[in-house]
C-alpha positions as CSV (number, residue, x, y, z in Angstrom):
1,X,12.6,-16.9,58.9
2,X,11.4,-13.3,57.8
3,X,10.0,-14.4,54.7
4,X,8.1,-17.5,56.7
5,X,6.7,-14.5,59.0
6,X,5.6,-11.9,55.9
7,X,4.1,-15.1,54.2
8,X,2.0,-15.4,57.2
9,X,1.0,-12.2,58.2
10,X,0.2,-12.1,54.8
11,X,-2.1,-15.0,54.7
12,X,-3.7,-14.0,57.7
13,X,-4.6,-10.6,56.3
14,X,-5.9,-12.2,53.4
15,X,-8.5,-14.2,55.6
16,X,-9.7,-11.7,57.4
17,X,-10.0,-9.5,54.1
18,X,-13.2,-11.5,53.0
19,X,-14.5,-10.8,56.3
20,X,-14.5,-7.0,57.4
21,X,-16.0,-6.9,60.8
22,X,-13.2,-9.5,61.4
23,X,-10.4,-7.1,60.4
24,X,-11.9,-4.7,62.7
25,X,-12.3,-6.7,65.6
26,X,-8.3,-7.8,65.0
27,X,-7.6,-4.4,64.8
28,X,-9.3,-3.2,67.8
29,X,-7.8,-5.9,69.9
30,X,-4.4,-4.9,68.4
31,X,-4.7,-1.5,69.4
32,X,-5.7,-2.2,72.7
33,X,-3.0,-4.4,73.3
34,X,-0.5,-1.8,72.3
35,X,-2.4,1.1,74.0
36,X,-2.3,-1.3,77.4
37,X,1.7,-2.1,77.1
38,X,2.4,2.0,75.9
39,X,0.8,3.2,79.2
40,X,2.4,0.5,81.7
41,X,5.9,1.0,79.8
42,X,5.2,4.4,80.3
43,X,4.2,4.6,84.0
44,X,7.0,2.4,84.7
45,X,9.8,4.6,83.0
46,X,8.0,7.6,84.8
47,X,9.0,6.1,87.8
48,X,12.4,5.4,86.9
49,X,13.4,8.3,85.5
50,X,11.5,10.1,88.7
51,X,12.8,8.3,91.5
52,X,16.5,6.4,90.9
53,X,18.3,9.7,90.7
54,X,16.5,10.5,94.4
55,X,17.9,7.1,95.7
56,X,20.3,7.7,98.5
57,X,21.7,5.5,101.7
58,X,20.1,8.3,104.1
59,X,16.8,6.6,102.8
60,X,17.6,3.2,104.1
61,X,18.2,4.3,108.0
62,X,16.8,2.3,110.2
63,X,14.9,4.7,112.3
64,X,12.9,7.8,110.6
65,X,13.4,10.9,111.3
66,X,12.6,14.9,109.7
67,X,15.7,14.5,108.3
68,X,16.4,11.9,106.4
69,X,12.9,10.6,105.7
70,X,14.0,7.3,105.7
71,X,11.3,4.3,103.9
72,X,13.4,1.1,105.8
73,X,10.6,1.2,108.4
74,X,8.0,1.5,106.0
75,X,9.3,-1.4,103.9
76,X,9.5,-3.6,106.8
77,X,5.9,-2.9,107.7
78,X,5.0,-3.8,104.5
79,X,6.4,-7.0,104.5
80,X,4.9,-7.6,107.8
81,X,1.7,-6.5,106.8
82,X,1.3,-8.5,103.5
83,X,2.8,-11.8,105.5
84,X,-0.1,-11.3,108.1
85,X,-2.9,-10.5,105.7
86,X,-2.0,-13.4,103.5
87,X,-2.0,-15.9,106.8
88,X,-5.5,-14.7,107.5
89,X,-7.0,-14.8,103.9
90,X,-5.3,-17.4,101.8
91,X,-6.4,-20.4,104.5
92,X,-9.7,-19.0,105.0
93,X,-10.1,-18.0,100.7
94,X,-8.6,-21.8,99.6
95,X,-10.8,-23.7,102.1
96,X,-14.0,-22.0,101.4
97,X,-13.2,-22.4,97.7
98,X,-12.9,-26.0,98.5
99,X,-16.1,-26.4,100.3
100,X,-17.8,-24.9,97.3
101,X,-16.2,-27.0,94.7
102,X,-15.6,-30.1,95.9
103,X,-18.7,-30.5,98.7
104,X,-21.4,-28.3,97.8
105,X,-23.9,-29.7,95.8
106,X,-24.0,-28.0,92.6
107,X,-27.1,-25.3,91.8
108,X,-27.2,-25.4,95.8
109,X,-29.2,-21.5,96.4
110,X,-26.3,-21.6,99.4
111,X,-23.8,-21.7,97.4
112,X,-24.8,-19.2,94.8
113,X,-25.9,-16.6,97.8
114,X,-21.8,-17.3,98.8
115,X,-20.8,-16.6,95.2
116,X,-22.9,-13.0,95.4
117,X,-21.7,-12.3,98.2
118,X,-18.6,-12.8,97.4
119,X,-18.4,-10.7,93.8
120,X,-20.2,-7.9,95.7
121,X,-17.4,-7.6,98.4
122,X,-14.5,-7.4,95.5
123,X,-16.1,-4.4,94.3
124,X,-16.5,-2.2,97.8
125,X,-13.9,0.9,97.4
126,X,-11.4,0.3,99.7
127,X,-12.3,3.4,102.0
128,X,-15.1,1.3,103.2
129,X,-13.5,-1.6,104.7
130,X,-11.4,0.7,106.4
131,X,-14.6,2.5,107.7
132,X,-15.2,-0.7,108.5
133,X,-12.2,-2.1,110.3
134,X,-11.9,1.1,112.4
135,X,-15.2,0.8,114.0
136,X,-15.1,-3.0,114.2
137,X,-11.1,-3.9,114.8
138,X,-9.3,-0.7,116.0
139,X,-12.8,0.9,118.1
140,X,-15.1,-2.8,119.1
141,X,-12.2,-5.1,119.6
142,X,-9.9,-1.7,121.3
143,X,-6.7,-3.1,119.2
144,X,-6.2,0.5,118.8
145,X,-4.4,1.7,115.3
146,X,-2.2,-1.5,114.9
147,X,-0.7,-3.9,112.4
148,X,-3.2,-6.3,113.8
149,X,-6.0,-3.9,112.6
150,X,-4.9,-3.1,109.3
151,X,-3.7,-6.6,108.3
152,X,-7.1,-8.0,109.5
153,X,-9.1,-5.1,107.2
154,X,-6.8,-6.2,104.7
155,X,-7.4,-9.9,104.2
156,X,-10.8,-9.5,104.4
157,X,-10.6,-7.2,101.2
158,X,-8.5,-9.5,99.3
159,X,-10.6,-12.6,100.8
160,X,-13.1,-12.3,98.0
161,X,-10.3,-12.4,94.7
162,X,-8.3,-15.4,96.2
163,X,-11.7,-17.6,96.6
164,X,-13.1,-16.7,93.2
165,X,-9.6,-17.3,91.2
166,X,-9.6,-20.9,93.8
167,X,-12.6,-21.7,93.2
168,X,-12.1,-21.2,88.8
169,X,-8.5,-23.2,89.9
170,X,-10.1,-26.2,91.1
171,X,-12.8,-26.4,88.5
172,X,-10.5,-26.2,86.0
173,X,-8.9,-29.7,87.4
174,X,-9.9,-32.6,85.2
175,X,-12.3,-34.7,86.8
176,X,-10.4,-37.7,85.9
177,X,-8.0,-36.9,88.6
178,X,-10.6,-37.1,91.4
179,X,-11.8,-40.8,89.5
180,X,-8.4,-42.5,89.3
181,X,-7.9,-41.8,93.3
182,X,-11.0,-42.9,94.3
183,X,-10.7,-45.7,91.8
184,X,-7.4,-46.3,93.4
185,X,-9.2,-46.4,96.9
186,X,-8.2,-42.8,98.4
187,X,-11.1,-41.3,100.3
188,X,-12.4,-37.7,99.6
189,X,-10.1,-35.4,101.9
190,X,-7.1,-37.1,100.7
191,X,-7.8,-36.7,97.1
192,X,-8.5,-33.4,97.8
193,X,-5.3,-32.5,99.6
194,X,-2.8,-35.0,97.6
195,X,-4.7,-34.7,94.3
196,X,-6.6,-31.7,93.2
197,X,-5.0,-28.8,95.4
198,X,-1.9,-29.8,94.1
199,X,-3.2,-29.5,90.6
200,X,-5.0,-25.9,90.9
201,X,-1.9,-24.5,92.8
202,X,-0.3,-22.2,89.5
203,X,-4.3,-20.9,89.7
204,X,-4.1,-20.6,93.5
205,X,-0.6,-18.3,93.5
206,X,-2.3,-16.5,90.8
207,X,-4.6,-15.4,93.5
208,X,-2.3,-14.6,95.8
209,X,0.1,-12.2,93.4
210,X,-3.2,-10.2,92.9
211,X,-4.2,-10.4,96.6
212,X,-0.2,-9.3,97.1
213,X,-0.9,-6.1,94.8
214,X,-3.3,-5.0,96.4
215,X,-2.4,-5.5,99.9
216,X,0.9,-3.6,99.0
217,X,-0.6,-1.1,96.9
218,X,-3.2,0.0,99.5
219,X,-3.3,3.4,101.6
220,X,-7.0,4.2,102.5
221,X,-8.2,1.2,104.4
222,X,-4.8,1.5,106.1
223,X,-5.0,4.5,107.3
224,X,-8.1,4.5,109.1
225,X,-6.7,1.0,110.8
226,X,-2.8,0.6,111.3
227,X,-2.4,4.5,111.4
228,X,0.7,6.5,110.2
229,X,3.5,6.2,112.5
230,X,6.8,6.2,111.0
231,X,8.5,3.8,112.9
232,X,8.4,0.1,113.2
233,X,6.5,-1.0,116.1
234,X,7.8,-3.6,118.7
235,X,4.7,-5.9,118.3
236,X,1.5,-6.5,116.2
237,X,-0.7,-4.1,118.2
238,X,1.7,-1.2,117.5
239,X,1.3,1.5,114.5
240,X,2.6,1.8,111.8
241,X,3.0,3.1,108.0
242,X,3.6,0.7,105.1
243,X,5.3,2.0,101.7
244,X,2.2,2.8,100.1
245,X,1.3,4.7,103.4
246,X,4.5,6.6,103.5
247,X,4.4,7.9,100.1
248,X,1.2,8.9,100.4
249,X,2.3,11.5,103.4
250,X,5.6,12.5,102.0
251,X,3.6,14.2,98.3
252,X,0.7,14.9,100.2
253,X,3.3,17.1,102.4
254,X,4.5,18.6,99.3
255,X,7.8,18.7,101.4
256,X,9.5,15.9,99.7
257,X,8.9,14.8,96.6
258,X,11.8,13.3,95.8
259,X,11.8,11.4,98.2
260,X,8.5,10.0,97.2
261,X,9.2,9.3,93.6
262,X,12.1,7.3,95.3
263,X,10.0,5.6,97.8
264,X,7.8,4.7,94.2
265,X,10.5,3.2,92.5
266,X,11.3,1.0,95.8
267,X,7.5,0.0,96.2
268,X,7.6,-0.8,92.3
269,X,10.6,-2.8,93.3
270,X,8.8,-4.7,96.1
271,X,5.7,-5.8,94.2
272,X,7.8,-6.9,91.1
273,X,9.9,-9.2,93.2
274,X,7.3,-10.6,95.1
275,X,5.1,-11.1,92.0
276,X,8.3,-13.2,90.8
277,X,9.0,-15.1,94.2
278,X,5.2,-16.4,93.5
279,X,5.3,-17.4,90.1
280,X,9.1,-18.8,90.6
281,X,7.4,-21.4,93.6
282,X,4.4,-22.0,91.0
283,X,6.7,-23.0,88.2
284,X,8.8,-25.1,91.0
285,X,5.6,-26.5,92.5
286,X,4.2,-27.7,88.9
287,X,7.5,-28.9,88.3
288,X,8.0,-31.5,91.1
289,X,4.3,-32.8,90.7
């Protein structure tokens, strides 16, 4: 096996030797490749190192206090949070993608005023939809600094990500699968729903995991909108903090730092499993088709 692999390392080498801006261009991409992994291997054993020997039961109380600066209520607002956000945006983002794909006519100037629009908004810093969701959600609308507010500002800044990678999802579905059902006599809708969302769902939940990043990841929009309170609220218009949130205060405090390194390695925790839940029900989804 070793030899097999020299021989063709070797062979490829030899190819690219009669062609030198090809060897660069390997090399580069090489380089960057290793210069991407050595970073993220190094931010995540930063973490690590920082924040598991800070992990301690007093962390996991249910209620927050001074004292233990416990994260529980933070990670359950999270989880709240990301849930709501993703029942606003993923309809609204997969049905809109829809519309563009499957019923807009193509080179339609509608359509490719939607499409603008739509790579404009995924490139607004974050600090502006919350600008924006405290004078429109928490100020116009009086929800006051709620979940409501913050998981509203936040599916409308993932909105734009999960129709773009949709709308690439359903395009990349073989036209052939919309001809056989209509060949077979199923109408439009049905094909649609039983045919080619079925087939783009892998590209779909790839949307989603992104959309879940950055919904968990986020602290500026969030705190202009579902505020900082430490505690989890009894209902949707209560406040509250979310992980992201939370660790945000406790090194901005300069109080507790260890704590926050811990609360890194749990939030590090959190996106990693959810990013795994996703692509376990993709592979599970693909599987049964």
């Amino acid at each position: 096996m070793k030899e097999n692999t020299s021989k063709k390392i070797s062979a490829k080498l030899k190819g690219y030797a009669g062609h030198p801006g090809s060897l660069i261009l390997m090399l580069l991409v090489m380089l960057a490749a290793f210069i991407t992994f050595a970073v993220l291997l190094f931010l995540i054993a930063y973490i690590l190192v920082k924040g598991v020997p800070n992990l301690k039961p007093s962390l996991f109380a249910l209620n927050y206090t001074s004292e233990n600066v416990s994260m529980m209520p933070a990670i359950v607002n999270t989880v709240i949070m990301t849930l709501m956000a993703l029942l606003a945006a993923v309809p609204a983002g997969v049905f809109s993608a829809v519309f563009l794909v499957e019923y807009a006519k193509r080179g339609n100037k509608f359509v490719e005023v939607i499409r603008l629009t739509t790579e404009t908004l995924s490139g607004i810093p974050s600090i502006v939809y919350g600008l924006f969701g405290m004078l429109f959600f928490v100020t116009a609308l009086k929800w006051g600094y709620s979940l409501l507010a913050g998981a509203f500002t936040l599916s409308i800044m993932v909105l734009p990500s999960i129709m773009r990678t949709t709308e690439e999802a359903l395009k990349a579905v073989p036209d052939s699968y919309r001809e056989g059902s209509f060949g077979l006599g199923a109408g439009k809708l049905r094909t649609i729903f039983h045919i080619v969302l079925p087939a783009a769902v892998p590209g779909i939940l790839a949307g989603v995991i992104l959309a879940v990043g950055r919904i968990v990841g986020e602290t500026a929009a969030l705190i202009y909108t579902a505020g900082t309170v430490a505690q989890i609220p009894s209902n949707v218009f209560g406040s509250g903090r979310t992980l992201a949130v939370h660790m945000y205060n406790l090194s901005s405090e300069g109080l507790h730092m260890e704590e926050s390194y811990a609360t890194a390695v749990v939030l590090l925790a959190l996106v990693v499993g959810l990013n795994a839940l996703s692509g376990f029900a993709a592979r599970r989804l693909t599987a049964l088709r």
